[in-house]
N, C-alpha and C positions, 0 to 999 in steps of 0.2 A: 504494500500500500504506500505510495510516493506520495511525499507533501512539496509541491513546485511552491509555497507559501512560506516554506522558510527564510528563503532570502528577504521578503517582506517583512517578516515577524523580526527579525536579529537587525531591517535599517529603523524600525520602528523605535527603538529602545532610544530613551530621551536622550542618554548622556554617554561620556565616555566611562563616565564612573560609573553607571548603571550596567555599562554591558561590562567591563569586569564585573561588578560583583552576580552577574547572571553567570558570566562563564563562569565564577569559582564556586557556586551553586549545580552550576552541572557536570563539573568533573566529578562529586565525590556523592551521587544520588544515593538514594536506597531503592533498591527493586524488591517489590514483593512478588513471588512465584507459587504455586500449587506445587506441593508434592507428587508429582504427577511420574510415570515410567521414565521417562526420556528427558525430564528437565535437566537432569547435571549433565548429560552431554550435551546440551546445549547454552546450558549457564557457563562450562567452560572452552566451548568453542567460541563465542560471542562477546562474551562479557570480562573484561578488564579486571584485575584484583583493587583498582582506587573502587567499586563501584559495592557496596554493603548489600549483601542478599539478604532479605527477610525472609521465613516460610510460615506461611498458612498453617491452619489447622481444622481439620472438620471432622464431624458425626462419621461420617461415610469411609474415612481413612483409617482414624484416629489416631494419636497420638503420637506413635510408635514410626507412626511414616513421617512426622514432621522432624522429628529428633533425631533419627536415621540421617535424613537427607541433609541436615544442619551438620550434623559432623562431617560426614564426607565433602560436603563441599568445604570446610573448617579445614580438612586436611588439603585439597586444595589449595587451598592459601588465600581463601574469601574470609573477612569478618560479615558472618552469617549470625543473624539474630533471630531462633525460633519462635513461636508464638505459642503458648501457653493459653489453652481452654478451660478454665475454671472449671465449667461444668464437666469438661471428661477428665479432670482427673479424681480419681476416690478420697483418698487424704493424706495426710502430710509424709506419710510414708513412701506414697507415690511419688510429691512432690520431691520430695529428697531424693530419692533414684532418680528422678529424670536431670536435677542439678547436678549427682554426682556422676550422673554418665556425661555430661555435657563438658565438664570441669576439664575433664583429661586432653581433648579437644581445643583448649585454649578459649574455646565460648565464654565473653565476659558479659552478654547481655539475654535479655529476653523479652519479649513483647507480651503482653496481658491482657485476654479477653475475655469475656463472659465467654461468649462461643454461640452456637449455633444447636445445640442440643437441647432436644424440647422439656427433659426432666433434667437433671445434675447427678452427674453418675454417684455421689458421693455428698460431701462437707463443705463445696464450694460452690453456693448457688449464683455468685458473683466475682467479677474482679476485685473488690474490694477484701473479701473473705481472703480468696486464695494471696493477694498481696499480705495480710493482715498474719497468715502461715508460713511467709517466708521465714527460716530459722534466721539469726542474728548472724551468723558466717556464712551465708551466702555465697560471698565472695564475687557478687557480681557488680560491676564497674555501671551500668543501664539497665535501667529499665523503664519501659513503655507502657505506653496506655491511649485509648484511645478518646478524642472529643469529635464530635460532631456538627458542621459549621449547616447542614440541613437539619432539618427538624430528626429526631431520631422516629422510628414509626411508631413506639411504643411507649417513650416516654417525653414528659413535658421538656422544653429546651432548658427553664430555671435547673429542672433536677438534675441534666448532665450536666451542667455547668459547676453544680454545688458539688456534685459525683468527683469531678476533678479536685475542687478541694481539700474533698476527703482522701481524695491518693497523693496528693503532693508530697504528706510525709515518707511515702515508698516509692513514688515515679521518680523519674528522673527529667523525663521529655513527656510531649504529647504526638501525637501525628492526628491529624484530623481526616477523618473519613470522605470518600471519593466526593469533591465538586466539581460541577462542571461551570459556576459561575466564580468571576474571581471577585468579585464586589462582594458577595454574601460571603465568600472565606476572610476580606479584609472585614465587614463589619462584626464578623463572629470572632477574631483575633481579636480586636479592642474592646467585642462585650469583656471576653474571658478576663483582659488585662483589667478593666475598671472593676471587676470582681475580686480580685488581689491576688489571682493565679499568675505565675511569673514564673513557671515551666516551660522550655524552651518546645518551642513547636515544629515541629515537618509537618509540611503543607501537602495533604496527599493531591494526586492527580492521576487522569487515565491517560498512557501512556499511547503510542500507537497500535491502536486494537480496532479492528471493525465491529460498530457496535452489534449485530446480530452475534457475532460468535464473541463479545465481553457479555450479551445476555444468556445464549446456551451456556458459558461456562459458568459465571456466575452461580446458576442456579444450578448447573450439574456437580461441580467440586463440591458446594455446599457452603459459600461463602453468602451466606443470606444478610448479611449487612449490605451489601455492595446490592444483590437482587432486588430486594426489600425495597431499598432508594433506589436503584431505576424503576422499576414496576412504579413507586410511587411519586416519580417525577415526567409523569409522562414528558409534558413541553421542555424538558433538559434531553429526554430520549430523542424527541421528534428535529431536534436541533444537531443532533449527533448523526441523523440521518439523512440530515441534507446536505447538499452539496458545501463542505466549506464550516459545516456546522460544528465542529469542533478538530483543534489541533492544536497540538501540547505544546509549543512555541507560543503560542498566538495567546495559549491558558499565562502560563507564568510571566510572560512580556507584559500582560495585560495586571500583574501582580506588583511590580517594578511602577517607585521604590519602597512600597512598605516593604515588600519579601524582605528587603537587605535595611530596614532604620533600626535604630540600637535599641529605639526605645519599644520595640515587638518584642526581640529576645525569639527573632527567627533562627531555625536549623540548620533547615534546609531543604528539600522535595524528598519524598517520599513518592515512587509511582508504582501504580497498580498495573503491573506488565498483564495479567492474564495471560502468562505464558506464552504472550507477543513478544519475546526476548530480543530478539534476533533484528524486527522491526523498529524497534523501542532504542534500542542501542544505536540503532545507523540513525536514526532521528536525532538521539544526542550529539553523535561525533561529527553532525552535519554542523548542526548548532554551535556548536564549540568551534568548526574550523573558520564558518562566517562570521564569528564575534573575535575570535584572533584575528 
């Protein structure tokens, strides 16, 4: 899938000092991938070690396929950060195995989500629970959590915001769940901030993916946050699917410069590959060679 729009999107960028700090926001992303058969031969054919893999975690996998695939790409020579499902794991005993298998591996992070599972297999009916069970030796350097700059589908906007408060003592960062608008991500970063959250944020984004197969997957892996919000964003879907209607230059250009003022306490991007790896990358190093 070609974007002829890049070279538009990288003269668009106001300043000089804007387009460095874009490009040193896209050298060093984070991709989130599916544990899927064939994603590490092509997370290491494709994908550079400056570039942080995240993995997924779903009902349909579980567990075991995300912490697998986190190490071996660890060995590798990616700093891979797995995501951790509250509701699948049982309790602290589990959690403790899955740290101390991760440990050996050099894994100093983990990403923390309620999850996708309709009952909690266990003691963790939340992010907040399973953070709240981290032992005190840890020994992990990050950890994540997520906010939501759309309405979430199930809870009120005040509560995920207050939700954040309540993790600050064990996050580290936030990453905010997939927008397709950049206006409601910048207005959702300064609710968070006049609230007194002061977590550094990755701003997620959809990467180059066509939207009918980011919907088939979506809801086949089982990542039902991501489904959930397009099914219930029709006019952000319907926009995706016109000609022109969304491209991941034209998203974070359009973010510039709150992405980069000091007083946000921005990351950096966070993109939702959908196991567009391959696409997703040539759209970076496009980016990167027109702003050099």
């Amino acid at each position: 899938m070609a974007y002829s729009a890049t070279a538009h999107v990288v003269r668009a960028v106001g300043t000089q000092s804007e387009g460095r700090s874009l490009a040193a926001l896209l050298r060093n992303p984070r991709y989130e991938i599916f544990p899927t058969d064939d994603v590490l031969d092509v997370v290491a054919r494709h994908v550079p070690k400056e570039v942080t893999i995240t993995v997924t975690a779903s009902p349909r996998r579980g567990l075991p396929a995300t912490v697998q695939l986190a190490i071996r790409l660890a060995r590798l020579g990616y700093t891979v950060i797995p995501h951790l499902s509250a509701r699948l794991i049982r309790d602290r005993a589990e959690l403790g195995q899955i740290l101390d298998a991760i440990r050996p591996a050099g894994i100093r992070g983990i990403f923390v989500v309620a999850g996708d599972a309709r009952e909690p297999a266990g003691e963790f009916p939340d992010t907040l629970s399973l953070l709240s069970a981290l032992p005190p030796d840890h020994g992990l350097a990050e950890i994540g959590v997520t906010g939501y700059p759309e309405s979430h589908p199930f809870i009120h906007d005040d509560v995920t915001i207050q939700a954040m408060w309540d993790k600050r003592r064990f996050a580290t960062y936030i990453v905010s769940n997939m927008s397709f608008d950049p206006e409601t991500v910048k207005r959702w970063v300064e609710r968070v901030r006049r609230r007194g959250v002061e977590l550094p944020i990755y701003v997620g984004m959809a990467g180059v993916a066509d939207p009918a197969r980011l919907l088939r997957l979506s809801t086949k892996i089982g990542v039902a946050d991501s489904a959930r919000f397009l099914r219930g964003h029709p006019s952000w879907l319907a926009r995706m699917f016109r000609p022109g209607g969304y491209e991941p230059g034209r998203f974070v250009n359009a973010l510039m410069p709150d992405l980069t003022h000091a007083g946000r306490h921005m990351a950096g991007l966070h993109v939702f590959t959908f196991n567009e790896i391959e696409p997703t990358e040539r759209w970076r190093q496009e980016m990167l060679a027109r702003l050099q």
